[in-house]
N, C-alpha and C positions, 0 to 999 in steps of 0.2 A: 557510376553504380550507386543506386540508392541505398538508404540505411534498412537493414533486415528485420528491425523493432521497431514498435511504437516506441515502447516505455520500457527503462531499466529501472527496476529495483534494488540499488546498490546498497546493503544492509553495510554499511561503515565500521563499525565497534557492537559487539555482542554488549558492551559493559551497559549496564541501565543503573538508573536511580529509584526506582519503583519497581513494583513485583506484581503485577497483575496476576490473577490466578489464572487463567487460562493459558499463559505463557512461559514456555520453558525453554524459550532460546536462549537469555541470561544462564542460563544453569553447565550450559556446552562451552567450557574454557575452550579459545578459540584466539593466538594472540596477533594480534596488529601487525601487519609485514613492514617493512622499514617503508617511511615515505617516498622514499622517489618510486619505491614500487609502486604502490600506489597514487602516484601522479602519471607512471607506465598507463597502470590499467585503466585512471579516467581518461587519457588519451584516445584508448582504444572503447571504451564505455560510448563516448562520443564520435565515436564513428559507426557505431552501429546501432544505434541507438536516437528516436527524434525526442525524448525527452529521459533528463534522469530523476528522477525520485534518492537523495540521498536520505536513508532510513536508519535504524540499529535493531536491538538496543535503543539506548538515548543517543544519536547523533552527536548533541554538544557534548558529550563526553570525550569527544574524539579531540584529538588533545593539540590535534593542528587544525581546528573544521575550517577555522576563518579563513587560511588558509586556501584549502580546498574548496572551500568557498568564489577565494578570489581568483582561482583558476582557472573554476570552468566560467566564472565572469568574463574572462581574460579569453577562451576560446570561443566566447558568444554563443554557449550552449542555453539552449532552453532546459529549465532545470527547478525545481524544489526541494526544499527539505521537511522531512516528517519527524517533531519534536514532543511532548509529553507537557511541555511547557512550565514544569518544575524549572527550570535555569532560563528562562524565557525573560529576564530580568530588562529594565529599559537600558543599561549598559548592556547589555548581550545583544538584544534586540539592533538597537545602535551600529553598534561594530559587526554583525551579519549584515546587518544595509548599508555600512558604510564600505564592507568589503564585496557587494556586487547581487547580494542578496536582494530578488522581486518578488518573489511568491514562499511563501511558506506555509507548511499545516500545522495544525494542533490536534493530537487525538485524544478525545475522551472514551479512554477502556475500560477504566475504573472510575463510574458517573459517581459520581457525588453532589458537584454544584456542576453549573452549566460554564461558569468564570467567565462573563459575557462583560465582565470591564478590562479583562487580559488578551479578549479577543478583540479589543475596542481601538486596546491599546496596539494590538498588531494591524489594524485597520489603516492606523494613520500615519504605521509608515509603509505598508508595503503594498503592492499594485495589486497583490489577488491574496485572499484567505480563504484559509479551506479547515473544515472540522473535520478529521477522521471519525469518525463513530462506527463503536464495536453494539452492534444491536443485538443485545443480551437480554436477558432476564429482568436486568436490573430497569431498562429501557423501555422495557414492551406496555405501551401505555402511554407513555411519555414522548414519544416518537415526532408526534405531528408538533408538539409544542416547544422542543427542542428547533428541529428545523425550523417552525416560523419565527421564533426569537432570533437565531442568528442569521433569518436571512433580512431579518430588518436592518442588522446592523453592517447586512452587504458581505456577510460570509455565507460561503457555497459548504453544503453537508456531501459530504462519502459515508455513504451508508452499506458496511459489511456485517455480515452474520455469522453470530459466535453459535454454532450448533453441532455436536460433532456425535449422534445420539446413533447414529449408524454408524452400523460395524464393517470393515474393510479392514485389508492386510498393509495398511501403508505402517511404516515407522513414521511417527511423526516429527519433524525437526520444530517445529516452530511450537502447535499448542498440546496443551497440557490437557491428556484423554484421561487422566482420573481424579480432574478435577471437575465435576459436572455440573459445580451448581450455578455455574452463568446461565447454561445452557436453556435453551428455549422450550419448554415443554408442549406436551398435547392440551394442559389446563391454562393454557395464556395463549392457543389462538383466536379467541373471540378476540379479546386487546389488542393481539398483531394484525390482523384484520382491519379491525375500526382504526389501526395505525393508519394502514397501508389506502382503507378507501378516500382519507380524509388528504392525505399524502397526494392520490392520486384526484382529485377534486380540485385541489389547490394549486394542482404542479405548477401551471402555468405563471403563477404567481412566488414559486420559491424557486431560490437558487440551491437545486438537488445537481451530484455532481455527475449520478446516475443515468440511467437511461430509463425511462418513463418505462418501457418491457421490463427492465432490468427490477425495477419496481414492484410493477405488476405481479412478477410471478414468484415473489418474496413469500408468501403463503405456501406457496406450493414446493416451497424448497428441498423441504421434508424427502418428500418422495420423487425428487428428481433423481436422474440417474447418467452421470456420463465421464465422462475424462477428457481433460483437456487432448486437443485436435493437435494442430500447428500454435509453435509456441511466438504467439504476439508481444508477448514481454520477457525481457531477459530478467535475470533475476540472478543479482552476485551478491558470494559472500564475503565476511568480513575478509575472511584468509583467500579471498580472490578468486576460489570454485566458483564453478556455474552451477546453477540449481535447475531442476526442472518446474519448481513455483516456488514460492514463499515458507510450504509445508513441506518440502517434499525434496532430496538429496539426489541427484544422479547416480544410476547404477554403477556408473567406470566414471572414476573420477577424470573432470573437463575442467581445466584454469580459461581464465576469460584470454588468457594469450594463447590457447590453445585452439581457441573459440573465435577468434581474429584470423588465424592461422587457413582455421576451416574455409571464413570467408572469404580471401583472398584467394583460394584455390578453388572456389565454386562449389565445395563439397560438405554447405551446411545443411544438407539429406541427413549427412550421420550425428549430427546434434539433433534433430526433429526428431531419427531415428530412436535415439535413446532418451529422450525426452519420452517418447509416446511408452517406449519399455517401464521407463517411471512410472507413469504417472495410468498406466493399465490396472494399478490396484487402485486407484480411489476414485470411490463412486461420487465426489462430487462436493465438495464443502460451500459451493454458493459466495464464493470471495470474488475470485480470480479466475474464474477455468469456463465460465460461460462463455466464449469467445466466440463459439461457431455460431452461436443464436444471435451474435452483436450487438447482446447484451451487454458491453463490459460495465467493468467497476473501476474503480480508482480513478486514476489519473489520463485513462484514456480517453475521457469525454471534456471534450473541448470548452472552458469555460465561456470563452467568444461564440462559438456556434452551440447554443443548450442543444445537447441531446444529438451533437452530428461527431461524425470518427473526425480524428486531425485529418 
């Protein structure tokens, strides 16, 4: 029986060290189940699942990571972690690759500096680097010369979009709707534009982690309109619930052993089912949910094959 997901998003610890303003998942106390639980549920992460993304919060906060680290080492899971790189220290750094760590991201949500000697430094010990980038306000303009800086220094960009200026009935888990001033406006498409042509001009020449469609149709995100289909990526939370995305809660609460459960009895219909009952109010945030177009985002695009599914 093959595995049901591409990619898990296992968000680890809600706790962060940083406070982005578009994010308010830090704000939802939310506490840590005892460890072996959660060696239970990577167990089962990894069987249904061909890759995990271990996320938060701040990940290195999680106060066994190294740990969990050396675990899914230890079951020869294909796997990364997504960190802020405040604790990204060369002891930290170290001890995640000495416990089994190959691939890691760094996101920059809150640009400031590009830290292109912290990514240098991640370069020379681990097999693949990746930049999360949250394409904001602060961003638009800046786009093309972010990504060609780090793909010289052989880091791949994930490029999502921080927009949330349509109105829908979702509760949001993850961003922060009354805080708008990341948000991308009508007076900064000419700069997302000239981002996006120069972007696509050059692709062939930069490690985008995207999909060249997935790219393209960044302009027009505004006005797209859809919800996610069939859900391609799992997505757990800290306290071991299934989500139906990254923003977005299950109508009837589903633990991922519940969601094991399903697959073993052929009857993962009614997680698709309630997935689709979710995620039927949101028109569309442009992250995660283009799936039917195949356009994805994240970690779905093969850094060995640019631009093909695993």
């Amino acid at each position: 029986m093959g595995k049901p997901f591409k990619s898990c998003c296992y968000m680890i610890t809600r706790k962060c060290n940083i406070h982005c303003k578009f994010c308010k998942l830090v704000n939802n106390i939310c506490v840590d189940p005892p460890f072996n639980k959660i060696m239970g549920a990577i167990d089962i992460i990894n069987k249904l699942s061909d890759f995990i993304i271990i996320s938060g919060g701040e990940a290195l906060l999680y106060d066994r990571i190294y740990d969990v680290i050396s675990y899914l080492s230890a079951l020869k899971s294909n796997f990364t972690i997504i960190s802020n790189g405040r604790l990204l220290t060369e002891n930290n750094v170290k001890k995640l690759n000495d416990n089994g760590l190959k691939n890691i991201s760094m996101s920059i949500d809150s640009y400031k500096s590009l830290q292109l000697d912290k990514f240098m430094m991640l370069k020379d010990t681990f097999d693949d680097v990746s930049a999360c980038i949250m394409y904001d306000k602060n961003i638009v303009g800046k786009l093309y010369g972010i990504v060609k800086n780090l793909s010289d220094i052989g880091v791949w960009s994930i490029i999502q979009i921080y927009n949330f200026k349509k109105s829908d009935n979702r509760q949001h888990l993850f961003f922060n709707d009354k805080d708008k001033n990341y948000a991308i406006e009508i007076e900064d498409r000419p700069n997302l534009v000239n981002d996006i042509n120069n972007l696509i001009y050059d692709f062939d020449n930069l490690l985008i982690h995207n999909s060249k469609e997935y790219i393209k149709n960044i302009p027009n995100h505004i006005n797209m309109n859809w919800h996610c289909g069939n859900p391609y990526r799992l997505v757990v939370d800290n306290n071991l619930d299934v989500l139906a995305c990254e923003d977005l809660s299950l109508l009837d609460q589903l633990n991922v052993f519940d969601l094991y459960k399903l697959f073993l009895e052929n009857k993962l219909y009614k997680f698709v089912s309630l997935c689709n009952k979710s995620t039927s109010i949101c028109s569309g945030c442009y992250m995660s949910c283009a799936y039917e177009s195949e356009s994805l985002t994240s970690s779905e695009i093969s850094h060995s094959k640019k631009g093909e599914l695993f």
